[in-house]
C-alpha positions in Angstrom: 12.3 24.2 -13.0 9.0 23.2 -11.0 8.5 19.5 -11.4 5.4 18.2 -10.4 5.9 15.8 -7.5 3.9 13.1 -6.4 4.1 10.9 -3.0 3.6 7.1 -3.2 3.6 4.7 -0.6 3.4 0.8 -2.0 2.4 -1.0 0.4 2.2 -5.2 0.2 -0.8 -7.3 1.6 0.4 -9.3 4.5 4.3 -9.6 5.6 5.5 -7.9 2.4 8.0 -4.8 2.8 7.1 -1.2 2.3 8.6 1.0 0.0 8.2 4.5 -0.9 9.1 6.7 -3.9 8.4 9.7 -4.9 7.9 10.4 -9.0 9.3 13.9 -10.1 7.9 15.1 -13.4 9.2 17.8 -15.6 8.2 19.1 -19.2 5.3 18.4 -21.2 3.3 15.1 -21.0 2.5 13.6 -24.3 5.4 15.8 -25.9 9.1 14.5 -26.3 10.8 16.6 -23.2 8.7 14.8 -20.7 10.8 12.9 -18.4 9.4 11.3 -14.9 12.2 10.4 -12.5 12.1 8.6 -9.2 13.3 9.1 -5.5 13.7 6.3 -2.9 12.6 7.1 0.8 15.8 8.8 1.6 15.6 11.3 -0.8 18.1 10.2 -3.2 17.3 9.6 -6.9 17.4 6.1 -8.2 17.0 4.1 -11.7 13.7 2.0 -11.9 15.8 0.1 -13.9 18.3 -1.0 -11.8 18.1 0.0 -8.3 14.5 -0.8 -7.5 14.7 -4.6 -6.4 13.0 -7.5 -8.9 11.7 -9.6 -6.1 8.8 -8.7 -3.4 8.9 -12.4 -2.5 10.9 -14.5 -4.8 9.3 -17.8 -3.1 5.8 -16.7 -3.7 6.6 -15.9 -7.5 6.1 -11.8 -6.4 8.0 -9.6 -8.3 7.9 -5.6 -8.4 6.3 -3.7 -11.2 7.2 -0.7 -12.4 4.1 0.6 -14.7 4.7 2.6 -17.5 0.9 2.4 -19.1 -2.2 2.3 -17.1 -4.6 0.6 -18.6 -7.0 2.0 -21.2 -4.5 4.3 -22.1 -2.8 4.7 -25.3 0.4 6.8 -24.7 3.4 4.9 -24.8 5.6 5.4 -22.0 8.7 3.5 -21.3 11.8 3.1 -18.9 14.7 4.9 -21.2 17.7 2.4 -21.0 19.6 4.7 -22.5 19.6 7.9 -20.2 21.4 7.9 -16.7 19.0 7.6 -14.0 17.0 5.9 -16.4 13.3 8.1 -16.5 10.2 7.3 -18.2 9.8 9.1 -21.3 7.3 8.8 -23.8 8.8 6.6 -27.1 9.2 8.7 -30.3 8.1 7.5 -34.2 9.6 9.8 -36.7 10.6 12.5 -33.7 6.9 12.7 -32.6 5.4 11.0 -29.4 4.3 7.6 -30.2 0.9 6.3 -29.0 -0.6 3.0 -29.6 -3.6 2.5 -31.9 -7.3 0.9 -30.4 -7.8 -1.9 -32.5 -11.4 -2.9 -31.9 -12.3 -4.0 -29.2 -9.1 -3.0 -27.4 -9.2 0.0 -26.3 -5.7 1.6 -25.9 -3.7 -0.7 -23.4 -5.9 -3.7 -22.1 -3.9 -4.2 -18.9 -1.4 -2.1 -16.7 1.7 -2.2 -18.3 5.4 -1.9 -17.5 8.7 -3.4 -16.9 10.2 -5.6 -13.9 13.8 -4.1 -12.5 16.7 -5.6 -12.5 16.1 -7.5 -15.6 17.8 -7.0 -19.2 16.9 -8.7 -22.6 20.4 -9.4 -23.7 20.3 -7.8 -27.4 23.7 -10.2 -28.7 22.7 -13.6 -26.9 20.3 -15.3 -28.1 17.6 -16.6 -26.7 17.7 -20.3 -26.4 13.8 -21.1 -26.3 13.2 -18.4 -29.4 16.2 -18.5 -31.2 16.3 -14.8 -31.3 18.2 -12.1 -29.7 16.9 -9.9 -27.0 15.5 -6.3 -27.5 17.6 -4.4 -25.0 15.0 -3.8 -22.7 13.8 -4.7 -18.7 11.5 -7.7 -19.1 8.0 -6.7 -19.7 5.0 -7.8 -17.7 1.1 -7.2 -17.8 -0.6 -6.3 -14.9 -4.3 -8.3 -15.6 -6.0 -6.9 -11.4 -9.0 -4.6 -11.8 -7.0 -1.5 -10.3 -6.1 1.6 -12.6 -2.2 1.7 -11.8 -0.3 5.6 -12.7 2.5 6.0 -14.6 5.3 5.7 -12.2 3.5 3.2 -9.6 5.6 0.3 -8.3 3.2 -2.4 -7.9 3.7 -6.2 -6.1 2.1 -8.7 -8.9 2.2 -12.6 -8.5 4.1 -14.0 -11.7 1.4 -16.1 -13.3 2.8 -16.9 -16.8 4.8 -15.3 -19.8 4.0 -15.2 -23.4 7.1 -15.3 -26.0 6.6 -12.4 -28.6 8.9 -11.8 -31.9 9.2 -8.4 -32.4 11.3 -7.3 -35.9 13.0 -10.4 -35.1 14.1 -9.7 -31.7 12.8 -12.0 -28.3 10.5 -9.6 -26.2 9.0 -11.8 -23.5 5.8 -10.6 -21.7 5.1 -12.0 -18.3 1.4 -12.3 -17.1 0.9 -12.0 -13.7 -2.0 -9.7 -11.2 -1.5 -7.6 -8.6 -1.6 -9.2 -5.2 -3.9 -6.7 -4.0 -6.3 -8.0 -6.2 -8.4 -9.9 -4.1 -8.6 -12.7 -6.6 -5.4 -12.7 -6.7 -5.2 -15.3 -3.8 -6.9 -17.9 -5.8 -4.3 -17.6 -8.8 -1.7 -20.3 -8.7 -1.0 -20.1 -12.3 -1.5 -19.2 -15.5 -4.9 -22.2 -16.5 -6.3 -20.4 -13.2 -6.9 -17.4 -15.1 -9.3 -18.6 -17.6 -11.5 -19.2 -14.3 -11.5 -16.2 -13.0 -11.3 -13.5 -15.8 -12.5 -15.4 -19.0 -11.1 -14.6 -22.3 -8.2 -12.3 -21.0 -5.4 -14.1 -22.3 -6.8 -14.7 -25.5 -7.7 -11.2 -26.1 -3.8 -10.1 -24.3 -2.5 -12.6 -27.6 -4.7 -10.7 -30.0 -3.7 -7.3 -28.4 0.0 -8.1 -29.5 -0.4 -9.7 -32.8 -2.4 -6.3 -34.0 -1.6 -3.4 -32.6 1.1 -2.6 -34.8 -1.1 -3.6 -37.7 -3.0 0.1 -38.2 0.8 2.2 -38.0 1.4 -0.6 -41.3 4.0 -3.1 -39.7 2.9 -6.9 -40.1 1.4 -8.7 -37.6 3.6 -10.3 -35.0 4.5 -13.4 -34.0 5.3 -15.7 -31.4 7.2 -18.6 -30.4 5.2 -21.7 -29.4 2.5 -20.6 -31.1 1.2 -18.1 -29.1 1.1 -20.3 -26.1 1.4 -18.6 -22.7 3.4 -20.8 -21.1 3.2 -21.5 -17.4 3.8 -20.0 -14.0 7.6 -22.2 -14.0 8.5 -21.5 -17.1 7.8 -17.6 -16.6 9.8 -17.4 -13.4 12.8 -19.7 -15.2 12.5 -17.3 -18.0 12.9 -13.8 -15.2 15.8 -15.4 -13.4 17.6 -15.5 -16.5 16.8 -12.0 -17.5 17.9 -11.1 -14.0 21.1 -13.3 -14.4 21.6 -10.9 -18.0 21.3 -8.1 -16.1 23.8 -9.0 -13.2 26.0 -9.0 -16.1 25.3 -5.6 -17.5 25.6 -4.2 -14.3 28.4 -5.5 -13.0 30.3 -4.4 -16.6 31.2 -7.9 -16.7 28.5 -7.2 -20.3 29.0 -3.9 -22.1 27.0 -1.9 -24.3 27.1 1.2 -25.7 23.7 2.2 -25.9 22.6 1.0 -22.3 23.1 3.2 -19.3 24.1 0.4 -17.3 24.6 2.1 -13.7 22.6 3.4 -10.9 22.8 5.1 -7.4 22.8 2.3 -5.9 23.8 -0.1 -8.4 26.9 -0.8 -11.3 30.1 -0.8 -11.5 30.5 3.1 -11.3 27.0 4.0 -9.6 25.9 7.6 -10.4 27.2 10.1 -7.7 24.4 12.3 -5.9 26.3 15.4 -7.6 25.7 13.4 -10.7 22.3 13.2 -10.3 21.2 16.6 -9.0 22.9 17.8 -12.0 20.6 15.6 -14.5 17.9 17.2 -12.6 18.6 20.8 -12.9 19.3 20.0 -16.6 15.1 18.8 -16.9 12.9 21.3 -18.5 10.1 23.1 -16.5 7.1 21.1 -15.7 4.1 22.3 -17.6 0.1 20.9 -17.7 -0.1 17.8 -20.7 -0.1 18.9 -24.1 -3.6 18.1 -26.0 -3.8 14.1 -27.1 -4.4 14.1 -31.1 -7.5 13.2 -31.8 -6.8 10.6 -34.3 -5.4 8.4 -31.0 -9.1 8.0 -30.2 -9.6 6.1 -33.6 -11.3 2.8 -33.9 -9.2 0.1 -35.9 -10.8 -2.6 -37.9 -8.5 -5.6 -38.1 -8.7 -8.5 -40.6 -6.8 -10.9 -40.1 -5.8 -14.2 -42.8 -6.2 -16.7 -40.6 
């Protein structure tokens, strides 16, 4: 195996900590063998699930990111809950690497995308402000700074609101927030701030999610308070209790079978550094990106009813 191996240092503005990982890749991107992994600064593997922390700054509403998407792409890459060490992999439709369609305007992925650690969408408690269950995943969050994140990049992004999606009838909260390095991100305070300093974005981040399914012949979704995007409070209230779901899981106080609930550093039977090297060897070797399918560069004509 030769994975490909890339060095990042995240670095926070001001008093914020640093942390470095390096992302391992191995097989094929935009195929169904490719995996990424991470490392922490000591060398040993982790889960970006579970061992990288939630909070950069839990007083400043500063959370880490791990992205998944970068923006203006269309390939959909997600943490896999249910693998140990937990990689990004690229989700599957009918066994074949799933990308998303560009429903005009949008072009692929508006906004950085990915998930916040340490959190878990309980998928058997319901959700008290939807009234549906969770989908099983880390809490997902849109990036909305200028910068063009990578696949693997932890980012520091100020929490600045959350909008509640219903997704085949399961809760799938997206938090809206920008990263702090963002210069305007100093001026954000929360989420009516945004409308002043990149006009239209939430609206277009609502449309984004009510149509992108639309051209692969689901319905349109839909959303709890009508498609409001609630507030910077309500969106840290709503992470807190992900994070208190995820305490669970981790703890095995909450089982389920199709989670891989434990880390290196985290779970009630963390993943030994034998463990791990062996899930490594196991990865296939790391070859350039397969071609994207052209029809992913498609224009999508929505109409809605209303």
């Amino acid at each position: 195996r030769t994975p490909f191996v890339f060095l990042f240092f995240f670095l926070a503005k001001n008093t914020y900590a640093i942390m470095s990982y390096t992302i391992e890749e191995f097989g094929t991107k935009y195929t169904t063998d490719y995996a990424l992994f991470f490392k922490n600064a000591d060398g040993k593997y982790v889960s970006p699930f579970h061992d990288i922390p939630l909070w950069a700054d839990e007083e400043k509403g500063i959370v880490n990111m791990v992205c998944e998407v970068p923006r203006w792409t269309n390939a959909k890459m997600e943490i896999n809950t249910k693998d140990p060490l937990n990689p990004i992999n690229q989700d599957t439709k009918k066994g074949k690497p799933r990308f998303v369609h560009n429903c005009f305007p949008h072009h692929g992925y508006i906004w950085n995308y990915g998930a916040i650690p340490q959190t878990w969408e309980n998928p058997d408690v319901k959700d008290t402000h939807t009234g549906e269950c969770g989908d099983g995943d880390p809490i997902d969050i849109c990036d909305l700074s200028d910068s063009m994140a990578t696949i693997g990049e932890i980012k520091q992004v100020k929490v600045l609101g959350v909008l509640a999606m219903i997704d085949d009838g399961e809760t799938d909260w997206k938090v809206i927030g920008m990263d702090i390095n963002d210069p305007r991100a100093e001026n954000l305070s929360d989420v009516d701030d945004l409308e002043k300093v990149v006009r239209g974005y939430l609206g277009a981040t609502v449309e984004w999610f009510r149509v992108y399914k639309i051209p692969a012949g689901k319905p349109e979704n839909k959303f709890a308070f009508d498609g409001e995007v609630k507030d910077k409070a309500f969106a840290m209230d709503i992470i807190r209790e992900t994070h208190e779901e995820w305490k669970k899981l981790s703890s095995g106080d909450v089982k389920h079978d199709k989670i891989s609930s434990n880390g290196t550093l985290t779970g009630a039977a963390p993943i030994s550094d034998e463990d791990a090297a062996e899930i490594i060897a196991n990865q296939p070797t790391s070859t350039q990106p397969a071609d994207i399918p052209a029809s992913v560069s498609q224009w999508h004509q929505i109409n809605l009813n209303n």
